[in-house]
C-alpha positions as CSV (number, residue, x, y, z in Angstrom):
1,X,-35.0,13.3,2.9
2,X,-34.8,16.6,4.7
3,X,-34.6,20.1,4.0
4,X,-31.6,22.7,4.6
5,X,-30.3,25.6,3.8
6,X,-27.1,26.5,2.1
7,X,-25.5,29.8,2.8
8,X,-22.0,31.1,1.9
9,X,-19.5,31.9,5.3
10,X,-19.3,35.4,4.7
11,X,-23.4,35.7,4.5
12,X,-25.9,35.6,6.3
13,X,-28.6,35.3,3.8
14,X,-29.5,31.6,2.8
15,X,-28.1,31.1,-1.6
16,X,-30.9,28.5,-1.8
17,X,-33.3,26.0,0.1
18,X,-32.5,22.3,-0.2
19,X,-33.5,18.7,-0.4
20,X,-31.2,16.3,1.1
21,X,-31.0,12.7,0.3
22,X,-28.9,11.3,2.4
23,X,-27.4,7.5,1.3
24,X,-28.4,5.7,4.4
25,X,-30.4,7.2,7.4
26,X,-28.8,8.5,9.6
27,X,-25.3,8.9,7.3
28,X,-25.4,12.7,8.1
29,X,-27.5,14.5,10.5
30,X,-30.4,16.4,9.6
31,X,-28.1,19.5,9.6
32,X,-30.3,22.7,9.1
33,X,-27.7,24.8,6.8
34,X,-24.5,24.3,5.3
35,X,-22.4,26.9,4.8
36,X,-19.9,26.7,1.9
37,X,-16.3,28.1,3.1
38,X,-14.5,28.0,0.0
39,X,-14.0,26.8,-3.7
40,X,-11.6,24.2,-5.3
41,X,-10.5,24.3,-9.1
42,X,-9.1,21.5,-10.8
43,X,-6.5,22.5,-12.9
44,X,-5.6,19.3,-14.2
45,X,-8.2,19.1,-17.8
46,X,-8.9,15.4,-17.6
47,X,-9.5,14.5,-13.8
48,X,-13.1,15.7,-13.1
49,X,-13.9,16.4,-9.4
50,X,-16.2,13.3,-9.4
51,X,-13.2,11.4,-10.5
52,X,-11.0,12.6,-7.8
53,X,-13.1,12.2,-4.6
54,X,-14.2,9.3,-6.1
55,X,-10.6,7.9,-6.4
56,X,-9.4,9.2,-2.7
57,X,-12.4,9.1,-0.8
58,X,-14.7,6.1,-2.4
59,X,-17.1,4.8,-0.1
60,X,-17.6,8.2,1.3
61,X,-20.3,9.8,-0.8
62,X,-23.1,10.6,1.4
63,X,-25.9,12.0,0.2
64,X,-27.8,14.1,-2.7
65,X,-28.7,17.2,-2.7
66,X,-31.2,19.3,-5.3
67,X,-32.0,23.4,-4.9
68,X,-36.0,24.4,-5.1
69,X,-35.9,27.1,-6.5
70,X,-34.4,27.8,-9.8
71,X,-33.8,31.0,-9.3
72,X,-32.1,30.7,-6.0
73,X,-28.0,31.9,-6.2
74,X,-26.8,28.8,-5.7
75,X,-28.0,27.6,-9.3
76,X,-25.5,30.3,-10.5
77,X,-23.2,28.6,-7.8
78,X,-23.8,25.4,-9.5
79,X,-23.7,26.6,-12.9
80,X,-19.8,28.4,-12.7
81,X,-18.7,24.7,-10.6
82,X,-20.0,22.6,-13.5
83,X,-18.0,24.8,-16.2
84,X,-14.8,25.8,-13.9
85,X,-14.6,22.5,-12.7
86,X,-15.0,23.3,-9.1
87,X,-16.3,22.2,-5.5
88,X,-17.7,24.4,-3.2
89,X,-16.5,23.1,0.3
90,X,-17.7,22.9,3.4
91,X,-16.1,22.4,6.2
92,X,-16.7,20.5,9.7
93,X,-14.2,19.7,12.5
94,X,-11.9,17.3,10.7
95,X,-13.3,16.7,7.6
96,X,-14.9,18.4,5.0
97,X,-17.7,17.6,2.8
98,X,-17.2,18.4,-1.0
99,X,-20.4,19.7,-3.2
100,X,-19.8,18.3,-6.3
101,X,-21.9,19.4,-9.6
102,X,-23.7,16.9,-11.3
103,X,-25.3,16.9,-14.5
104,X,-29.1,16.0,-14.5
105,X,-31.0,13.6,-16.4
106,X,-34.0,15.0,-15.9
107,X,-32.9,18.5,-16.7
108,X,-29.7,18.7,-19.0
109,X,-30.4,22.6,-19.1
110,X,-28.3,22.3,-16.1
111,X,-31.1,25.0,-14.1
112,X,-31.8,22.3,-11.8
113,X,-28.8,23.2,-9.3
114,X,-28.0,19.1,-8.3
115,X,-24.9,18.0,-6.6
116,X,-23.3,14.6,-4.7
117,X,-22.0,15.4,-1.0
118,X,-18.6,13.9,-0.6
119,X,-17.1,14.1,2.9
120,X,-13.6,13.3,3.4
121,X,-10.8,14.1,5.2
122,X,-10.0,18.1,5.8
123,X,-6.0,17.7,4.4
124,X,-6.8,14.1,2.4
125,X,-7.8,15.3,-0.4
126,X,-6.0,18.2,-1.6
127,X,-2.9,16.2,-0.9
128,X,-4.1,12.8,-2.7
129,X,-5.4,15.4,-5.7
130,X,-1.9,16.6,-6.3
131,X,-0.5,13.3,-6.3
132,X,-3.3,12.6,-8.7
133,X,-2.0,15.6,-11.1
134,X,1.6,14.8,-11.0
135,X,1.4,11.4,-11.6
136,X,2.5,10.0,-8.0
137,X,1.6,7.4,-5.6
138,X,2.9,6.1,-2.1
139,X,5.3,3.6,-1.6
140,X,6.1,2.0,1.9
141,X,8.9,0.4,3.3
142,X,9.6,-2.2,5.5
143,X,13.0,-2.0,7.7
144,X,14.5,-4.7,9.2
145,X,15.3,-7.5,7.0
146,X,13.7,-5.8,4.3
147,X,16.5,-3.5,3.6
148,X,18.8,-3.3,6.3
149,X,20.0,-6.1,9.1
150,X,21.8,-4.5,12.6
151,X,23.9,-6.1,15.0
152,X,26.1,-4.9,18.5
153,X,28.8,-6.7,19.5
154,X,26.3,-8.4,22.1
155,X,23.9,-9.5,19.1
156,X,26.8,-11.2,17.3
157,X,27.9,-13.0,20.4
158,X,24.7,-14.2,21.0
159,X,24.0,-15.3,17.3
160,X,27.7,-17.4,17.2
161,X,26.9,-18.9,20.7
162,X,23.3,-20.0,19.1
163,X,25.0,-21.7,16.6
164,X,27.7,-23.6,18.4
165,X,24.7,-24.7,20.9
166,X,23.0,-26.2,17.3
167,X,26.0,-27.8,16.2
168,X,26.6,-29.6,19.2
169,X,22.8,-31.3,19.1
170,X,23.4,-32.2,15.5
171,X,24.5,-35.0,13.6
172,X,24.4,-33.9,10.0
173,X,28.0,-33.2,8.5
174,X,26.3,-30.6,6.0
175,X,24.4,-29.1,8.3
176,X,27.6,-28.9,10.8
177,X,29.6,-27.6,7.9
178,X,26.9,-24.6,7.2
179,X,26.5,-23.7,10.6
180,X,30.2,-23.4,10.9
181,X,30.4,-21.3,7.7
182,X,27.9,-19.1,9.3
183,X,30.0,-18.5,12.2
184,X,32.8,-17.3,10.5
185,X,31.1,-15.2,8.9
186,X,29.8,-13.5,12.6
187,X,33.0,-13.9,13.7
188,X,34.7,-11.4,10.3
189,X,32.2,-8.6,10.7
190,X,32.2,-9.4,14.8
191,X,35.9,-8.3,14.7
192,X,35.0,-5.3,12.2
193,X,32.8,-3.7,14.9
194,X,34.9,-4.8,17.7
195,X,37.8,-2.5,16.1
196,X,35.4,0.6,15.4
197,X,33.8,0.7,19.3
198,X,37.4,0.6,20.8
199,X,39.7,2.4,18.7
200,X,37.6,4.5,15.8
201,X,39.2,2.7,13.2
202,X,38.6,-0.7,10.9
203,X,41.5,-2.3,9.5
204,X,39.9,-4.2,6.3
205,X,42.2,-6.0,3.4
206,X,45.3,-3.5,4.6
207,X,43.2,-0.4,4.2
208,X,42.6,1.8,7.4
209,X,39.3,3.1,7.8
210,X,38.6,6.0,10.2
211,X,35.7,7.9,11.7
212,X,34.0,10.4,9.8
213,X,31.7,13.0,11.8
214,X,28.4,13.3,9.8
215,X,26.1,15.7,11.3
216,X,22.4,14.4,12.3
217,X,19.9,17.7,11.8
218,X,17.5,18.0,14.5
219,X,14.6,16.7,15.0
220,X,11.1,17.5,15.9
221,X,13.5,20.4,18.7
222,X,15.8,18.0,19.6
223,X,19.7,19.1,19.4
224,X,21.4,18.1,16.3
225,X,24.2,15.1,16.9
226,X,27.2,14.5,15.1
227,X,27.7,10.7,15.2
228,X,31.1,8.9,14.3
229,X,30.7,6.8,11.1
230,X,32.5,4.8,9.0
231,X,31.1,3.5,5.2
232,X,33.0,0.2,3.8
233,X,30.8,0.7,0.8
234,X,32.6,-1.9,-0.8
235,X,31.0,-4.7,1.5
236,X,27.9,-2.6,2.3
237,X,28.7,-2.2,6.0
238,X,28.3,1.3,7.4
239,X,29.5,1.0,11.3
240,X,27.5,4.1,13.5
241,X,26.6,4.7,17.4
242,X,23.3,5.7,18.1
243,X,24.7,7.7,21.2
244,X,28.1,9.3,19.9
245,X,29.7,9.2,23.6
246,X,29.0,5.7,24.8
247,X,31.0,3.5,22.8
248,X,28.5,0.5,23.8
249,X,25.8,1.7,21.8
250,X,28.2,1.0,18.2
251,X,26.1,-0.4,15.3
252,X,27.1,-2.6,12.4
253,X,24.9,-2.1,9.6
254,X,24.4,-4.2,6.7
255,X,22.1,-2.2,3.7
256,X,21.2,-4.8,1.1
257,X,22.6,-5.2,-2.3
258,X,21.1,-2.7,-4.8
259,X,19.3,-0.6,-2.6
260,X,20.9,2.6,-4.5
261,X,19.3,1.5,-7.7
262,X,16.2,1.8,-6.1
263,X,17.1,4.5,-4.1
264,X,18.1,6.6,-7.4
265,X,15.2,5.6,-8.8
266,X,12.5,7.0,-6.8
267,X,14.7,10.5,-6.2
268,X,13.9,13.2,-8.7
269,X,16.7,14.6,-10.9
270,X,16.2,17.3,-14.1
271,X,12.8,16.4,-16.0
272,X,12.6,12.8,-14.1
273,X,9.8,13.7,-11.4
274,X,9.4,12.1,-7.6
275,X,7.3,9.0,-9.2
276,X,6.6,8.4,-5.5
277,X,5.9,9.7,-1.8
278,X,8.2,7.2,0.3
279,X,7.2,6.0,3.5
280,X,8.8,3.9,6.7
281,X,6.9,1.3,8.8
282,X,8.9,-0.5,10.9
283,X,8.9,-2.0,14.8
284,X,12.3,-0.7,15.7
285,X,12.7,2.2,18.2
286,X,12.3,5.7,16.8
287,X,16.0,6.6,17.5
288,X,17.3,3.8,15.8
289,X,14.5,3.8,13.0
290,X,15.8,7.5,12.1
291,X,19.4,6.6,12.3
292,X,18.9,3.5,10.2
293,X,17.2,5.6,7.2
294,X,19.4,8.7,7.6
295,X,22.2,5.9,6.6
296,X,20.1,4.7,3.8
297,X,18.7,8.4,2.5
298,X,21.9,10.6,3.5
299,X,21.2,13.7,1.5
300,X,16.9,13.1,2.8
301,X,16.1,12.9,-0.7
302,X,13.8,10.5,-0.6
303,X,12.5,12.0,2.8
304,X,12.8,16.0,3.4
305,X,14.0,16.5,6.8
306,X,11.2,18.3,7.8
307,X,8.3,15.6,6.5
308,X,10.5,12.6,9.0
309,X,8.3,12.6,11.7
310,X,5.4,12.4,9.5
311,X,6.7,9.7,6.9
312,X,8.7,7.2,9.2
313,X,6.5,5.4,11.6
314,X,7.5,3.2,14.7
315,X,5.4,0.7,16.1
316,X,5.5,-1.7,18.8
317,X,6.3,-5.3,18.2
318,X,3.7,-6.9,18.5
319,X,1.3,-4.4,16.5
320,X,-0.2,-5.0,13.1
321,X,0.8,-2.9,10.5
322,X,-1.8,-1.2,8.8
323,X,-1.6,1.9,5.9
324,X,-4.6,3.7,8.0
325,X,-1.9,4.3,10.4
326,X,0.7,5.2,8.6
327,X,-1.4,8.2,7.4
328,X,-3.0,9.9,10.2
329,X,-1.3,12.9,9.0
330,X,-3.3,12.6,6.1
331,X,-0.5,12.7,3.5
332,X,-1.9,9.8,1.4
333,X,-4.8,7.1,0.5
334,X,-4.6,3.5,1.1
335,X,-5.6,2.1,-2.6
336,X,-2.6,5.0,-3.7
337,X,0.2,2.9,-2.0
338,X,2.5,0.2,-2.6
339,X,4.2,-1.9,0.0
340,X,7.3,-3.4,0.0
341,X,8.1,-5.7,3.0
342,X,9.5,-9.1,3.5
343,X,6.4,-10.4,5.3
344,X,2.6,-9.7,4.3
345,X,1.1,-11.6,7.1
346,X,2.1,-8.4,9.8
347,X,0.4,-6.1,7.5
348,X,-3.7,-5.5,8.2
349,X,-5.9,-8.1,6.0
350,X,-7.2,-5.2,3.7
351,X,-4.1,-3.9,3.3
352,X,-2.4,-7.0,2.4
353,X,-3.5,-7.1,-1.6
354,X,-0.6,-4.1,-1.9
355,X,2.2,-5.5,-0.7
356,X,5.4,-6.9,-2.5
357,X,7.2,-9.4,-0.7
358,X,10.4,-9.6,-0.9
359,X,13.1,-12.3,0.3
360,X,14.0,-11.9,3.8
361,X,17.5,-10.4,3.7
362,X,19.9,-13.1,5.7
363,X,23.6,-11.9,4.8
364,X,24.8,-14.2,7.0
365,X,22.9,-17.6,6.3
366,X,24.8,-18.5,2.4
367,X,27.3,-16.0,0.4
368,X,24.9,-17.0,-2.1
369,X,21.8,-15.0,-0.3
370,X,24.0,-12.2,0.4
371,X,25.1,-12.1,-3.7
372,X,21.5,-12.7,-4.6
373,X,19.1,-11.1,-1.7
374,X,17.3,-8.2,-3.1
375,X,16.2,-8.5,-6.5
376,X,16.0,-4.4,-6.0
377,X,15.5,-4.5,-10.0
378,X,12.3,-6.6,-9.7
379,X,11.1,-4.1,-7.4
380,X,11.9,-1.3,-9.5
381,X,9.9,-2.6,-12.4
382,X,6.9,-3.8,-9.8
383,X,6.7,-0.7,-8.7
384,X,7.3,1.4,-12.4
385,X,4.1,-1.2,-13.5
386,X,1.9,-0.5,-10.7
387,X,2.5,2.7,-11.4
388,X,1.8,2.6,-15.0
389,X,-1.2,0.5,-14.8
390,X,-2.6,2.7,-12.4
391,X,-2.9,5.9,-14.4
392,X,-3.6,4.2,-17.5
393,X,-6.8,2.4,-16.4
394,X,-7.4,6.1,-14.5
395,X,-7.2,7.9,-17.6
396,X,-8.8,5.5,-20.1
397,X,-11.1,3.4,-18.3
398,X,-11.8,5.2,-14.8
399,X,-12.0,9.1,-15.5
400,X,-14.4,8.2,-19.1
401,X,-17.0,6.1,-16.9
402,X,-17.1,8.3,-14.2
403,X,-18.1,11.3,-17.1
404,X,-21.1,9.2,-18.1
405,X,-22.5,9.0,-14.4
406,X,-25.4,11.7,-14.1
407,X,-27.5,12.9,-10.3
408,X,-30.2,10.5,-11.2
409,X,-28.0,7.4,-11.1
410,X,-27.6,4.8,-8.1
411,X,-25.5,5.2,-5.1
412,X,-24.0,1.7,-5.7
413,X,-23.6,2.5,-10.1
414,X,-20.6,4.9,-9.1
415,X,-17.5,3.1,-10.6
416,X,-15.0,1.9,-8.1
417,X,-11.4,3.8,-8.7
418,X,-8.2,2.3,-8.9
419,X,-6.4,0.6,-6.1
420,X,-2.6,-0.2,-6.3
421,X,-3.6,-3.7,-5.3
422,X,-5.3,-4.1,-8.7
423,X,-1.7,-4.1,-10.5
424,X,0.2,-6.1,-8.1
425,X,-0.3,-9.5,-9.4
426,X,1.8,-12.6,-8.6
427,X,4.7,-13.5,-10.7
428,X,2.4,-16.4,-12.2
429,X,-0.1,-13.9,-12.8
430,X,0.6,-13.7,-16.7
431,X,1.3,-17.5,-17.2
432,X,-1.5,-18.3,-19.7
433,X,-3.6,-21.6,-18.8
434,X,-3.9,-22.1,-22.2
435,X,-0.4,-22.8,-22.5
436,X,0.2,-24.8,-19.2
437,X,0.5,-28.2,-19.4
438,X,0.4,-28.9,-15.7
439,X,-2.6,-31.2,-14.8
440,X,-1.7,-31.6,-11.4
441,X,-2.5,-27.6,-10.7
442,X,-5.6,-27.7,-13.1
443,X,-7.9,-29.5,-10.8
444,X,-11.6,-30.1,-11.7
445,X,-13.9,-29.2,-8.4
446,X,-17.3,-29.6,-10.3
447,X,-18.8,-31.8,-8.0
448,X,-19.0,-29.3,-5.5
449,X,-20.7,-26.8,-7.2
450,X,-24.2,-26.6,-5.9
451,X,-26.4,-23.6,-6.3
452,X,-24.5,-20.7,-5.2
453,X,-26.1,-20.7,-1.8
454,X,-24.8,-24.3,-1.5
455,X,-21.1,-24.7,-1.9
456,X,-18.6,-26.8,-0.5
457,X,-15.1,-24.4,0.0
458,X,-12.5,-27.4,-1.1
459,X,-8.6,-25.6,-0.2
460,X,-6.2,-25.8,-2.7
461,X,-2.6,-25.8,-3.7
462,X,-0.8,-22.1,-4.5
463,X,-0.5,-21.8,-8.3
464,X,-3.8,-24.2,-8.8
465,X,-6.7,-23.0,-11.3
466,X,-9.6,-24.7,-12.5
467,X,-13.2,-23.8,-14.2
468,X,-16.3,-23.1,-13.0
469,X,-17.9,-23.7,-9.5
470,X,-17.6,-23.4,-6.5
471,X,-14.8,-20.8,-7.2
472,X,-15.6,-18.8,-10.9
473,X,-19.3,-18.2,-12.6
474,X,-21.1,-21.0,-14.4
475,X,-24.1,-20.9,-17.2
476,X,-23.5,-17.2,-17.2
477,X,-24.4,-14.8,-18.6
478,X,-26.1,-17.7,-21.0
479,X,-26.6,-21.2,-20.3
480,X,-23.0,-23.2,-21.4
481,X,-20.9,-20.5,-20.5
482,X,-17.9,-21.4,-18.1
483,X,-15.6,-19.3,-16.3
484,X,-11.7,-19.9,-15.2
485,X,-10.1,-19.2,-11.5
486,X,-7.0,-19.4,-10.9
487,X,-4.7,-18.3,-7.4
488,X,-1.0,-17.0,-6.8
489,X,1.2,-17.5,-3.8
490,X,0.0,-14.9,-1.2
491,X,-1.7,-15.9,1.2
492,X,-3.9,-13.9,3.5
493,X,-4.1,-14.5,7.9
494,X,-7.6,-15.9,7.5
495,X,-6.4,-18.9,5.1
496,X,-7.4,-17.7,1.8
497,X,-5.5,-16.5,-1.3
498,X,-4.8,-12.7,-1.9
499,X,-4.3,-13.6,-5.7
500,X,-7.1,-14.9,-7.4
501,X,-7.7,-14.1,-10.5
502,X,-10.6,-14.7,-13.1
503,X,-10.8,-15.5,-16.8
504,X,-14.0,-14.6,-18.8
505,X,-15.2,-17.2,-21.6
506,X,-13.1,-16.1,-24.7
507,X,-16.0,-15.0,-26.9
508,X,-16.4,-12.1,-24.5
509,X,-12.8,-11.0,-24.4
510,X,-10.8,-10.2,-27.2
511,X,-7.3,-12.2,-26.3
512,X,-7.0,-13.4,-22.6
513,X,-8.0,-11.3,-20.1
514,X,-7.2,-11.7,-16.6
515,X,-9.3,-10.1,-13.6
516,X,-7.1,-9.6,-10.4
517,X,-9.2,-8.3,-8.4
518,X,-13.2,-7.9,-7.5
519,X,-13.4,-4.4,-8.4
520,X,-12.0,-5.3,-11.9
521,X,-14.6,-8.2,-11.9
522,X,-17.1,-6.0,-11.1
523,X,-16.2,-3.5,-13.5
524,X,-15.6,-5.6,-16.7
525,X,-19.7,-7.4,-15.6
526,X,-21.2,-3.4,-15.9
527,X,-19.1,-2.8,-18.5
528,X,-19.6,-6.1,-20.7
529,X,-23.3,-6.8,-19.3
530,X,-25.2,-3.7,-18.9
531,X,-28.2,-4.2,-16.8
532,X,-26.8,-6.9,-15.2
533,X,-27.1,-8.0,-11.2
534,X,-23.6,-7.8,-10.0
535,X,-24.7,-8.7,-6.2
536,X,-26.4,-12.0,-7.8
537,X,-23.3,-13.2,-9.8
538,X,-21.0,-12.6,-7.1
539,X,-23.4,-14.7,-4.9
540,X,-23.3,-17.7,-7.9
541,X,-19.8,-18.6,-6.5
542,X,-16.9,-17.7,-3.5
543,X,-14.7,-15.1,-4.5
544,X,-12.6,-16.3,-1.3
545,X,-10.2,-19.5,-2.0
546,X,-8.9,-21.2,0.9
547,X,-5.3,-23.1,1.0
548,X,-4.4,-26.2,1.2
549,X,-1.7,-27.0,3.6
550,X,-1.8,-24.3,5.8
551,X,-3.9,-22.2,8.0
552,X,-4.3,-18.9,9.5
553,X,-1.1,-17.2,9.3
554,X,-0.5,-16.1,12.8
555,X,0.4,-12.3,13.0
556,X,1.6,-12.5,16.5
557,X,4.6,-10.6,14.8
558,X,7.8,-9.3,16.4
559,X,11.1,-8.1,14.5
560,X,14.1,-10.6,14.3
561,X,15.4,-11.8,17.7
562,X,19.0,-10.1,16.9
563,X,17.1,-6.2,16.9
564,X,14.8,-6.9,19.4
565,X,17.9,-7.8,21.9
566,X,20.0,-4.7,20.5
567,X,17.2,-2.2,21.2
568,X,16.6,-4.0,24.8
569,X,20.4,-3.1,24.9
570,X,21.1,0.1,25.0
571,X,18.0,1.9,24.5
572,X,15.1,2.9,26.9
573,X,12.6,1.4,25.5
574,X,9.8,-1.0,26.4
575,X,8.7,-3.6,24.3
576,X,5.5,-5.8,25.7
């Protein structure tokens, strides 16, 4: 504990002397005065300012602090932020720490002036707060075969003269007859580009297809280009070149099925609202990442113009992706976004619990995967579910618990707030295990139970489940009561499952209820068991489940051969 000062920025009189309590030593510096800059006012009636910075900035509540004197200014202060439902902010360099009013325990006359010292990120929160208001969160999207494949004419040599090379080492007649199928289908949208970079026109079924000069707006200063396109909509080509005078530089693009379903989905028309902020990450070069999504978001619905070079992000190859990154400009919070990629293991381990995986999209491998290669659909309704289950456990579990916390309570008693991950379950997340009659997933690991300090890790097949130890709760709370674990699909880089899930005993739960995640654990226990040791039961048994049949994922990640060679092509880039 120390003691400060607390002044407003346009005095120079202290409002009131201070104890701080700061959550760990050393968490803030023993800073003699805090000067309060301005004031925020929720407007929104049921998100408290506790729930909010608790819900963008968890984890970064850093100390308590409690006025002297009673009648000191800033217990009048205090008194209009508890009613108004306001912070009084201070600010620092690049963050700034939000005051928040707490009811006391000890006082419920509410003369004791007590508040909670948040510190988050200076643009963070007001930005994450209106997403809050309106109902939004972030979405993320992969590019390259995720929703969109490129090829130059040098790519689509290289792909048929890879295949030939296979079908000469192999013996299989299927195989042979795949390979060859696969060719042809190079060869078709080979001579569709070869006819756009010489003469500006594609010949397709009869029909003559010629340029059409879309403008690019400029970027970032840059000099707006007008680039020479043509849209066979029809086969979900669009043909471009990424520099409009050198004829080398021609593009055939292949968007995946569906993707205007999604597309029209998450744009906002009459009374249906933006239901998300939508976000690139991809490894491909920045002038061929912006082409690529100006083709997919013509009109910059999705993406205003302006917000580009803060919403698409480009990184090298061989980089991890991570949703820290994404948002150094501050426009979002990790546990607010969804992913959508066709590969988790690129993405950063604590990110990984948010993202959808989708198919790889391979147009070329079976007409079948090109008929069939985006379930766009599926995603629609993963995302309109996140989404859903997001603000309903806000509203009716989250925002209610965090109303009931009061100055005097414990750092570690603040409820966690809802992460997108939470809602992102596997597709075999729902199955009940009542109902499956599978014994060779329902596995009995009893025998390496132990004490909880003791267990032996066994790995296990995806979809498994099982009761008890070492991997779900046994003899509590009483003695003869018996948890159930089960895991999904994903798998994380360290080896271990990113779906687990947890079933209480049924005379706890009314119906089956499935955990997902540990914060939901952890939650239903204070909940359910008041007064109970949550660091204890989570040390009874391993919340981590290892796989069977695989190991570390390596993440030594780089974008399909065929882009990497068309950005080594023609554009000055280096890739290490």
């Amino acid at each position: 504990m120390f003691i400060s000062y607390v002044y407003l920025k346009s005095g120079s009189s202290p409002i009131g002397e201070v104890e701080v309590y700061p959550k760990v030593a050393n968490s803030i510096s023993s800073q003699r005065e805090f000067k309060i800059a301005y004031f925020t006012t929720f407007h929104n009636k049921q998100c408290s300012p506790l729930g909010a910075l608790q819900t963008v900035g968890s984890g970064c509540l850093c100390f308590k602090m409690v006025c002297k004197n009673e009648a000191a200014k800033l217990v009048s202060i205090y008194t209009t932020c508890l009613r108004e439902k306001q912070t009084a902010v201070i600010q620092e360099e690049h963050d700034e720490i939000h005051l928040v009013a707490m009811k006391s325990r000890k006082d419920p006359s509410t003369t004791r002036a007590c508040f909670w010292g948040f510190k988050v990120s200076r643009s963070l929160f007001s930005t994450c707060l209106d997403m809050l208001k309106q109902r939004r969160l972030g979405i993320v999207f992969g590019l390259d075969e995720t929703l969109i494949i490129t090829n130059t004419t040098r790519t689509f040599r290289d792909q048929i003269n890879s295949l030939k090379h296979k079908i000469s080492c192999e013996s299989d007649p299927f195989l042979v007859s795949g390979m060859k199928a696969q060719i042809e289908r190079y060869r078709q949208d080979l001579l569709i580009l070869e006819q756009y970079a010489e003469d500006d026109q594609v010949v397709d079924n009869g029909n003559i297809y010629k340029v059409q000069s879309e403008v690019v707006p400029s970027l970032q200063g840059h000099l707006s280009k007008i680039r020479p396109v043509i849209r066979l909509l029809d086969r979900g080509i669009i043909l471009t070149r990424i520099n409009p005078s050198e004829r080398d530089t021609s593009v055939l693009v292949k968007i995946r099925p569906g993707w205007e379903e999604i597309r029209s989905y998450l744009t906002p028309t009459g009374d249906h609202q933006r239901p998300f902020d939508v976000y690139v990450c991809t490894t491909v070069e920045h002038e061929l990442t912006m082409e690529m999504w100006r083709l997919l978001d013509p009109q910059f619905e999705l993406i205003a113009s302006s917000q580009l070079h803060s919403r698409v992000m480009c990184l090298k190859a061989n980089l991890c992706k991570s949703l820290q990154d994404i948002f150094h400009y501050r426009q979002c919070h990790p546990k607010m976004s969804l992913v959508i990629d066709n590969r988790v293991d690129v993405w950063d381990e604590k990110d990984q619990s948010r993202v959808h995986v989708v198919p790889t999209f391979s147009p070329y491998s079976t007409p079948q995967e090109e008929a069939n290669a985006f379930p766009l659909p599926d995603v629609k309704n993963v995302a309109s579910n996140v989404s859903q289950g997001f603000f309903r456990d806000f509203d009716r579990v989250f925002l209610p618990r965090i109303d009931e916390v009061l100055y005097e309570d414990e750092f570690t008693d603040l409820p966690s707030g809802p992460d997108v991950g939470d809602y992102l379950l596997s597709e075999d997340a729902s199955i009940s295990l009542v109902e499956e009659n599978n014994d060779s997933k329902d596995i009995n690991l009893s025998q390496y139970g132990g004490d909880g300090s003791n267990l032996a890790l066994v790995p296990v097949s995806a979809s498994s489940s099982g009761k008890g130890l070492p991997y779900a709760p046994e003899n509590w709370p009483k003695k003869g009561d018996v948890w159930t674990w089960r895991v999904g699909q994903r798998v994380a880089r360290s080896g271990h499952y990113l779906d687990r899930y947890l079933y209480p005993p049924e005379q706890y739960t009314t119906g089956r209820l499935v955990l997902s995640s540990r914060s939901s654990v952890e939650e239903f226990v204070k909940k359910e068991f008041p007064g109970a040791d949550v660091t204890s039961f989570f040390d009874s048994f391993s919340w981590k489940i290892p796989c069977k049949g695989r190991g570390c994922i390596d993440y030594n990640y780089s974008e399909c051969s065929t882009l990497r060679d068309l950005i080594l092509g023609f554009l000055p880039v280096y890739i290490q």
